[in-house]
N, C-alpha and C positions, 0 to 999 in steps of 0.2 A: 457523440458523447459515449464514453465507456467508463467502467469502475476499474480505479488503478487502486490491488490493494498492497496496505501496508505488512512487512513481516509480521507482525504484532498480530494481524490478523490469522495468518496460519498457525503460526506458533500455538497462539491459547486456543483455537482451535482442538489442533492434535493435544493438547495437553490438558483442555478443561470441557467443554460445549462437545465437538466434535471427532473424539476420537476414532482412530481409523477401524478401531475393533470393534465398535458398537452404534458409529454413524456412517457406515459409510456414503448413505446417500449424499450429507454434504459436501464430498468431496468429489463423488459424480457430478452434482450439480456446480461445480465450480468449474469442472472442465467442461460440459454441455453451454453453459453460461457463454462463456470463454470462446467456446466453436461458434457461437452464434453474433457472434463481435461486439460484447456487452460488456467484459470482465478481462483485465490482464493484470500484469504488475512489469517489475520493470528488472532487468538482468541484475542489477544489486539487489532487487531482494530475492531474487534467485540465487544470488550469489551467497547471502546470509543463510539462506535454508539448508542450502547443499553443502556447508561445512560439516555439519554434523551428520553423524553415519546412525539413521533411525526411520522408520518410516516415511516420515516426513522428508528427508531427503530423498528416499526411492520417489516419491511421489512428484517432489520435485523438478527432480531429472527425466522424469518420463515425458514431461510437460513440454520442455526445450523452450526455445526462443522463442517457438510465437505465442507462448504465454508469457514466457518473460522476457520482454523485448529490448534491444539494444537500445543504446542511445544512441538516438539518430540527430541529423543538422536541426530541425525545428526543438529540439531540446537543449540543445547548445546554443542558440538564438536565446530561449527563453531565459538560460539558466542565470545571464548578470540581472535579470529583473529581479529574481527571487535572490540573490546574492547582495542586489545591491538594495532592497527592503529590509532585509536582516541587518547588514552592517547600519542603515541609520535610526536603529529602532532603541539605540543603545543596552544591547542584550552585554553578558560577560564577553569579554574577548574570547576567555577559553569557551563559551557558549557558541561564539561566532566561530572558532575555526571547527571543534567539532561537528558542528549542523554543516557545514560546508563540504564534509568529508567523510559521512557517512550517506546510504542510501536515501533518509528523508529528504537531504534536498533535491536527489537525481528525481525524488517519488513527486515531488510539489512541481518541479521544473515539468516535469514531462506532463503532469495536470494543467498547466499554465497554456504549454505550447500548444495540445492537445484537446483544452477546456473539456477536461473529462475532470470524474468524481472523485474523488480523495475517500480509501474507506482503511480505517482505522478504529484500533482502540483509545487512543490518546482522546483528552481531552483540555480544551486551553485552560493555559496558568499564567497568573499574572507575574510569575518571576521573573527575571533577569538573567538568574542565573542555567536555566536550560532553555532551548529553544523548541517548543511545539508546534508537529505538525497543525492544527486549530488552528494557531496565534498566523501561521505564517502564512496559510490559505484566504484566513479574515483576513487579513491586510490585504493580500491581493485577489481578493475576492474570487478565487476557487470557491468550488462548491464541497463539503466535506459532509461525511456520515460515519456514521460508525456502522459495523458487520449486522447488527439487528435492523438496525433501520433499512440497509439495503436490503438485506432477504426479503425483507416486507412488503419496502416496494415496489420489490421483481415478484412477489406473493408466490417466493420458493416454498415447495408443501416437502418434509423429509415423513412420509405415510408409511406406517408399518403395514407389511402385506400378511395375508393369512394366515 
């Protein structure tokens, strides 16, 4: 079992909790995490981070694939269970082709195949009309946390020194 995280995670990181200028430790401890086969995410959200030309990008591209890993055959196995839970859960259609075609559902398939952790910002919503990472992991009972929860507990310490 590893934590597969979601972009949402990096993102408000570098932009709110975590920035690169003034935390660096959490972003050391994400690739130490990561070395120690606890922590990945998946080459789409790799692939959303490194559009952008900003820290976070350098940071991401340093990382490479084996932090953000390919889709391999056991995800491609997994992926019509989580394909075919969405379409009968009667979400929007345009609900249903988006979540289909962006990273969330490569993020939840690859949890499934994997039975690794889901860590996210999101939180479930009883709409229709978007599809939540929560909603989709409940239903097929992945396991899911959000970024505080998991720091906690892995009892990551970011300690100011002298």
């Amino acid at each position: 079992m590893a934590y597969l995280l979601d972009a949402n995670v990096f993102i408000q990181a570098k932009n709110l909790q975590y920035g690169f200028d003034f935390c660096p430790a959490f972003w050391e401890w994400l690739t130490r995490t990561h070395g120690a086969g606890r922590l990945y995410s998946i080459r789409q959200v790799g692939d959303e981070l490194t559009a952008g030309a900003d820290e976070l990008t350098a940071w991401a591209e340093a990382q490479g694939d084996g932090f953000f890993v390919p889709t391999d055959a056991d995800v491609l196995t997994a992926a019509p269970a989580v394909s075919g839970w969405v379409v009968r859960q009667g979400f929007d259609p345009a609900a249903v082709n988006t979540f289909l075609q962006v990273a969330d559902f490569w993020l939840v398939a690859a949890a499934l195949a994997g039975r690794h952790t889901v860590v996210t910002h999101e939180v479930a919503s009883p709409t229709l009309k978007r599809i939540k990472i929560p909603n989709v992991c409940v239903g097929l009972g992945i396991e899911f946390m959000n970024p505080y929860q998991m720091l906690r507990k892995e009892q990551a310490r970011f300690v100011l020194g002298g």
